[in-house]
Backbone as a ProteinNet text record, in pm:
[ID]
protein_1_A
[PRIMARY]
XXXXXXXXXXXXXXXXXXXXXXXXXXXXXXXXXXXXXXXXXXXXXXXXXXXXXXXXXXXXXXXXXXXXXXXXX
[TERTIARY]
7235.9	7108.8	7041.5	6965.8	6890	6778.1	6676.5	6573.1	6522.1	6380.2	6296.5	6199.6	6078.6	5999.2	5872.4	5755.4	5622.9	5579.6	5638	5612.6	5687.2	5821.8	5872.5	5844.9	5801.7	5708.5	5579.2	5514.2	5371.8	5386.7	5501.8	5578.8	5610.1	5707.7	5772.2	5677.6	5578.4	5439.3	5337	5300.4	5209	5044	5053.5	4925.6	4928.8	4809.1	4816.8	4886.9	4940.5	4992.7	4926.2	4795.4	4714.3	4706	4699.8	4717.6	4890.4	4958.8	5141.5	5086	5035.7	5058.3	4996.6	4873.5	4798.8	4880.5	4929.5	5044.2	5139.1	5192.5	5293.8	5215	5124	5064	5029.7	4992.5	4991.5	5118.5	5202.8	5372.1	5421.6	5304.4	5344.6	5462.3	5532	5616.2	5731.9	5857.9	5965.2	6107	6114.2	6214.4	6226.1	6076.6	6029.8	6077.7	6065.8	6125.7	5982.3	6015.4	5885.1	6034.4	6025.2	6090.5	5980.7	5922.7	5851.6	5703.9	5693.1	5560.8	5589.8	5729.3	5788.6	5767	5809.6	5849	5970	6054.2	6154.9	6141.2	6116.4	6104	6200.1	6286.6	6385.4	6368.9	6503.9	6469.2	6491	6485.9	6485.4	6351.5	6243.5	6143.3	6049.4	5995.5	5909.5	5763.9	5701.2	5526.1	5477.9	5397.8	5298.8	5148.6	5186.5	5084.1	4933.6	4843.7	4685.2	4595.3	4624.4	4506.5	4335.1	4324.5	4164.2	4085.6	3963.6	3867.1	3894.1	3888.2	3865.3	3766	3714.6	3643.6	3503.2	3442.7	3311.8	3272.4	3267.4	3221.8	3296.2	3173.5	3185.7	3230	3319.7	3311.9	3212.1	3152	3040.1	3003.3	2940.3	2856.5	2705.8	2619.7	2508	2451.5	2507.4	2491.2	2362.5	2287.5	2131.3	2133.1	2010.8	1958.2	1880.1	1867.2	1829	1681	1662.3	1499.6	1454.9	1565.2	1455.1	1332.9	1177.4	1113.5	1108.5	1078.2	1073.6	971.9	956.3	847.3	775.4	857.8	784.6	657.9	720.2	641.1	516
19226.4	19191.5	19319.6	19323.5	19428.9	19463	19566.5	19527.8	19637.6	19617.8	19726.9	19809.3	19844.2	19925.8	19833.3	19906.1	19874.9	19863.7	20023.8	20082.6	19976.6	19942.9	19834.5	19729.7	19634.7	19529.1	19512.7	19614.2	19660	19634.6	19697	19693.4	19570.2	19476	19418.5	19252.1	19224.2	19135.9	19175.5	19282	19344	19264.5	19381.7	19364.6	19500.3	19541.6	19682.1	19670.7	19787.2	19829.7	19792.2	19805.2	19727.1	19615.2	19524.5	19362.8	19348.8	19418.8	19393.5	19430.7	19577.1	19595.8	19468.8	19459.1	19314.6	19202.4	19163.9	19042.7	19094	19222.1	19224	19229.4	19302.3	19283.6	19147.4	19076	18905.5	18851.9	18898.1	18824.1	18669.7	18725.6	18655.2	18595.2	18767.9	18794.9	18793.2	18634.7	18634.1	18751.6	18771.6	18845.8	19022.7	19017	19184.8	19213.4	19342	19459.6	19559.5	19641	19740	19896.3	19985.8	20051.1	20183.5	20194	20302	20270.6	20388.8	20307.5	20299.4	20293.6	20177.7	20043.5	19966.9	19835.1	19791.1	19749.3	19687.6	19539.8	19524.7	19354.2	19345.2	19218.2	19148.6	19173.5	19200.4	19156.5	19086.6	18959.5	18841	18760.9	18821.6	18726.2	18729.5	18589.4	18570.9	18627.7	18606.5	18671.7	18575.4	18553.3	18460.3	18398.9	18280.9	18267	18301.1	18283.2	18360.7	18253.6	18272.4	18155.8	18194.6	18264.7	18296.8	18173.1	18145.1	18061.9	18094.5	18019.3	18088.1	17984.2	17885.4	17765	17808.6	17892.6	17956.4	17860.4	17762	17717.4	17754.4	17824.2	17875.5	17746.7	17756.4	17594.2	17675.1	17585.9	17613.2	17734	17749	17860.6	17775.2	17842.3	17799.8	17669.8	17639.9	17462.7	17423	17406.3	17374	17198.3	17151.5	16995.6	17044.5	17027.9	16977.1	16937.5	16849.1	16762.7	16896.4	17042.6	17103.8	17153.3	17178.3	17201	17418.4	17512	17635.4	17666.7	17706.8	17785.6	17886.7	17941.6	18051	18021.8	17845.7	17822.3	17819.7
7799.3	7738.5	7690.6	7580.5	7485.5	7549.6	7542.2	7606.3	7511.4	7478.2	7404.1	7468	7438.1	7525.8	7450.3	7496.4	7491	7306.1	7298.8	7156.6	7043.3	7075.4	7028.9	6965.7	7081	7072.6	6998.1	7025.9	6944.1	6785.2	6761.8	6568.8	6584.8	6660.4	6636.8	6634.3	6699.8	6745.7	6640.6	6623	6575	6621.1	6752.6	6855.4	6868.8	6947	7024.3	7183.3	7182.4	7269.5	7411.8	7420	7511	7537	7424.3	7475.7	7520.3	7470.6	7569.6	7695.5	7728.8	7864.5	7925.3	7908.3	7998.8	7969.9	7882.2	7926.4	8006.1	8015.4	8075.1	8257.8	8252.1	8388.8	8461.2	8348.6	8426.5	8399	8389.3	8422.3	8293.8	8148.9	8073.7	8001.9	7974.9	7978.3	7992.9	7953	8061.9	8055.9	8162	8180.2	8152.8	8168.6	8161.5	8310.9	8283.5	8412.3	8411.8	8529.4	8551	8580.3	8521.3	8601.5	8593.5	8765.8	8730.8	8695.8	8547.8	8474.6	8357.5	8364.9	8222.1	8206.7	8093.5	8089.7	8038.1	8069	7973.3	7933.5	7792.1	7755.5	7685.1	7686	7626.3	7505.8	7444.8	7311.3	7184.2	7292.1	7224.1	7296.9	7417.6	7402.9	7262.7	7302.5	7229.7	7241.5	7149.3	7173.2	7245	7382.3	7419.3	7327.9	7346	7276.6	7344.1	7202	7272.6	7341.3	7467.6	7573.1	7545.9	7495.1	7494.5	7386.5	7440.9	7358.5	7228.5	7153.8	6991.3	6928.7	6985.7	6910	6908.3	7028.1	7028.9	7141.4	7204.5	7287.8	7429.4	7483.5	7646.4	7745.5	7835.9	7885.2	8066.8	8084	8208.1	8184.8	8055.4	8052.2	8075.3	8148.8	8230.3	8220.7	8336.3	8341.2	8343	8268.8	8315.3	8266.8	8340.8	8327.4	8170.8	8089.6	8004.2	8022.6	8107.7	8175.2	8258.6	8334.2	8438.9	8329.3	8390.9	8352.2	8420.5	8289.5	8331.9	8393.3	8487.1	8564.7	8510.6	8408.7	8311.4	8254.4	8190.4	8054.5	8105.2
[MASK]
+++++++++++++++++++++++++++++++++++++++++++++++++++++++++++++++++++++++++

């Protein structure tokens, strides 16, 4: 099996080098290696896809009643 490096991937995805390492730190990644404070990724995985919000809506961002009345006002 082939395996590339960090720098690799970066060209080959075209992300920064920073968003690989953090996938590779949460074990997105299949079949990456650590040797050291290397990485070796396959190279034949695929890119993970992007789990982050993109719609703009926060989900339980500050739950308020609607009816509480502010103490401020």
């Amino acid at each position: 099996m082939d395996y590339i490096t960090v720098a690799q991937a970066v060209i080959k995805w075209g992300v920064s080098e920073r968003w690989i390492q953090r996938l590779l730190q949460d074990g997105r990644i299949e079949g990456a290696m650590r040797f050291g404070r290397d990485w070796a990724i396959p190279a034949d995985a695929e890119k993970p896809t992007d789990a982050r919000i993109k719609s703009g809506k926060y989900r339980n961002w500050r739950k308020k009643d609607p009816n509480e009345v502010n103490p401020d006002e």
